[in-house]
Each structure stands twice: as structure tokens, then as C-alpha cells.
VEXMI-720442 format. One record per residue (C-alpha): residue in one letter; x, y, z. Coordinates in steps of 0.25 Angstrom, whole numbers, padded with zeros to 4 digits, always signed. Layout:
<sites>
aXYZ ...
</sites>
This chain:
<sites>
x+0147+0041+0034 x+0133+0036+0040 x+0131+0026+0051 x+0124+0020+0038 x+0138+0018+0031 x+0130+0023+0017 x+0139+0037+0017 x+0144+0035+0001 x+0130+0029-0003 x+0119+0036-0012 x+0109+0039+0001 x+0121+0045+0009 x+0124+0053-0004 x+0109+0059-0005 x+0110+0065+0009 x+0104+0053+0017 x+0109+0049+0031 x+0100+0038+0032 x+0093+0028+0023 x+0077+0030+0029 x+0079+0044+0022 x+0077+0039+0011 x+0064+0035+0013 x+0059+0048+0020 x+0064+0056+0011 x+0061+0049-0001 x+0074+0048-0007 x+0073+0034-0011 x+0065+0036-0024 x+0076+0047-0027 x+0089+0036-0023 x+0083+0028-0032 x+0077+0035-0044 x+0062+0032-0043 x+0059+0047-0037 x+0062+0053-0049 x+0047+0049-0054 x+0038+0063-0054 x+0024+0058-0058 x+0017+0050-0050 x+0002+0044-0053 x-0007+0049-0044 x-0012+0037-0032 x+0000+0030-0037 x+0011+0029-0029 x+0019+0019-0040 x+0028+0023-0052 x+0021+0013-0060 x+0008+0022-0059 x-0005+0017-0061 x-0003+0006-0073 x-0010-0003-0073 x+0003-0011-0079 x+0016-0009-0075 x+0026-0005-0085 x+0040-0011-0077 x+0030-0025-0073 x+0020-0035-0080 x+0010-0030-0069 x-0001-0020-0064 x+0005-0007-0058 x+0005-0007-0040 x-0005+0005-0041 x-0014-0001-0053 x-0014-0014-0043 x-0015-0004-0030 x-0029+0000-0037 x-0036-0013-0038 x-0032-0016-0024 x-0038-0003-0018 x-0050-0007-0026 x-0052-0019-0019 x-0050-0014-0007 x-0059-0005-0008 x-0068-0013-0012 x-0067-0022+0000 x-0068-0010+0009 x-0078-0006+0003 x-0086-0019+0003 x-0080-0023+0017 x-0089-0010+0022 x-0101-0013+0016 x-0100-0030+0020 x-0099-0022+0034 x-0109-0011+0034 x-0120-0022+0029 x-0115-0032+0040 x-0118-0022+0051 x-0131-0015+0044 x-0138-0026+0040 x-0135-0039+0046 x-0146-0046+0055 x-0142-0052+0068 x-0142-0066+0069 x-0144-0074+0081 x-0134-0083+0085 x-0136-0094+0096 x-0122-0092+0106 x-0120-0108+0110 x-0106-0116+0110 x-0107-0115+0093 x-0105-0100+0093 x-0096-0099+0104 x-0087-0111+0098 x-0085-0103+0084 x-0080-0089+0092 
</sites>
């Protein structure tokens, strides 16, 4: 028996001393029965695939959702960039007088 008092359960029983081996060895999915799943979809990483409706909820599928939100994203970056780029080229420099006003607002 283990310091871990699990000598009769299912993990002592697969040949695992200890309970973080299941993570690194990726047993977990087998203990459970969700490894038993050969095909995968390709960029998705979900066993409900691509969708874009669930077939075990009344919603959207995480990697149909994960597609808009990279989109948006993308977008932002994209739009964040060029909001900078056109700052730093083509903005004219302004005067601004440095009295108590401007120093009160730092």
C-alpha cells in the first residue's frame, strides 16, 4: 500500500503510483473512456468538432464560437496597428501652452 491509501482503487490497478501521472501520461481520457475517440477535426481540439450546433446542447459548438472570437481579434489587431501606424506617420504637432492648466491635468 501507498502513502496515498489508494492501493485497491482503479489508478493503483493501472500501474500508477501517483495521481499527477495521469495527467503526464495522458491516461485520464483512457480511465474515463473519452480516449477511445480516433478522429479528430483538424484545428479543433473539441469532440464536438467544428458544428456550428451542438448535437448534446441547444448551442453553438466552443470551436464554431472560438472562430468568431479569433476573428474579432484579429480584427482589432489588425485595426489597432494601423490606428497607430497613422498616429505616428501622420499626425501634425500641436502646440501646447505648459501653464498650471496642463500641469493640473497630469
Amino acid at each position: 500500500m501507498t502513502s496515498w491509501g489508494f492501493a485497491d482503487s482503479t489508478f493503483f490497478q493501472m500501474g500508477i503510483e501517483h495521481p499527477v501521472q495521469l495527467f503526464l501520461t495522458g491516461e485520464l481520457q483512457s480511465a474515463h473512456g473519452l480516449g477511445h475517440r480516433q478522429y479528430r477535426q483538424p484545428l479543433c481540439g473539441d469532440s464536438e468538432g467544428w458544428g456550428p450546433i451542438s448535437d448534446i446542447r441547444y448551442d453553438f459548438t466552443p470551436c464554431f464560437l472560438d472562430t468568431w472570437v479569433v476573428i474579432v481579434a484579429t480584427w482589432g489587431l489588425l485595426g489597432g496597428a494601423g490606428a497607430l501606424w497613422f498616429l505616428l506617420k501622420k499626425r501634425t504637432p500641436q502646440e501646447v501652452s505648459k501653464n498650471w492648466h496642463f500641469y493640473a491635468k497630469l
